[in-house]
Each structure stands twice: as structure tokens, then as C-alpha cells.
N, C-alpha and C positions, 0 to 999 in steps of 0.2 A: 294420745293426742292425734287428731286429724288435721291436715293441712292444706289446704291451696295459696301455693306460695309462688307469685309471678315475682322474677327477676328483670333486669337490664342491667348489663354490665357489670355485674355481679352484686346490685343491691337491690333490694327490695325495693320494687316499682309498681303499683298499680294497686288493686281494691286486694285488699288479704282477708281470708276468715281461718282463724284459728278456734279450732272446739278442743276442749281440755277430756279428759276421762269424767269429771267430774258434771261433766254439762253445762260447765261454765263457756260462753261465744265470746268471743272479741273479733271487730273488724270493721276494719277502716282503710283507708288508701295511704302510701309510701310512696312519697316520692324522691328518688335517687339514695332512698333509703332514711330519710326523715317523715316520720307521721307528719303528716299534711291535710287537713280536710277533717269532715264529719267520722268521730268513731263512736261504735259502740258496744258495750260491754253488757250482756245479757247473762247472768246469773243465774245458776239451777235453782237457787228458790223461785225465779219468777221478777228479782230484782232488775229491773234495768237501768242506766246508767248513759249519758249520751251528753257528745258536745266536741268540740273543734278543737284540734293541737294546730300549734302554727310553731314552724320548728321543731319537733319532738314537745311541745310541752304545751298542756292544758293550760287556756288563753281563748275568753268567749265565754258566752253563754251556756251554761251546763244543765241537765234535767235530772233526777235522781226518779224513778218513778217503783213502789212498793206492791207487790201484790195486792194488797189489800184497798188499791187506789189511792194511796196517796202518792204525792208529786211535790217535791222539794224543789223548787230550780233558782239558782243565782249564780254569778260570775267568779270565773277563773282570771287572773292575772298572771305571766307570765309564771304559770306552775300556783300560783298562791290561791288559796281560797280566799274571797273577798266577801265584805257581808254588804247588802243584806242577801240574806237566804228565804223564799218565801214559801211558803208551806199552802198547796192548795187540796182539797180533796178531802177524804174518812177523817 
């Protein structure tokens, strides 16, 4: 696993990317050491994955997008998936 990992204070503060062995990406901003802001999770198939923690916890708008163009996107509530879900694309 590769890392750029900005601290303050001894927590994670600022835009982080973490890449896995497997080529899995995640990253997003910490602030004082809770996810804060836009993150995104890019998957070695090509899957990606995107949307806002407020707090540490999925909360907002979220996108799911597939190789193959499709694009799933509906709402998080604090951590919960919410319907509807909408399916756009292949």
C-alpha cells in the first residue's frame, strides 16, 4: 500500500490518497481526523464510487459509476442507503 498521509496534531488533516496493492484508490479530505468533504473510491476493475461523509459517515448525494457506463446514483442518510436509486446509462 502506498501512502500520502498529511497529519496535524497528530490526526489526519487534509486531502489523503491511499492506493492498495491491489489498485484499489480511495481519497478524500480529514479533517482533525474525521472524513469530511467529497471522497472517492476508484476500484481496479474500473468501478468507481463517489460522494460526501459529513462526520466519518456517508450522508449526500452518492454516484456508483461501472465500466461499462453505467451510473447508479441516490442518497445516503447518515451512513444508510436511501431509495430511490436511479440507474442511468448501458
Amino acid at each position: 500500500m502506498t501512502d500520502q498521509y498529511p497529519y496535524e496534531d497528530g490526526q489526519p488533516h487534509g486531502h489523503w490518497v491511499i492506493t492498495y496493492p491491489t489498485g484499489t484508490r480511495y481519497s478524500g479530505p480529514f479533517v482533525q481526523g474525521i472524513k469530511q468533504g467529497h471522497w472517492v473510491l476508484a476500484l481496479a476493475d474500473g468501478t468507481v464510487k463517489q460522494g460526501p461523509y459529513v462526520n466519518n459517515t456517508k450522508h449526500g448525494h452518492w454516484t456508483i459509476t461501472y465500466p461499462d457506463g453505467t451510473v447508479w446514483d441516490g442518497p445516503y442518510l447518515n451512513g444508510k442507503q436511501q431509495l430511490p436509486w436511479r440507474k442511468k446509462g448501458p
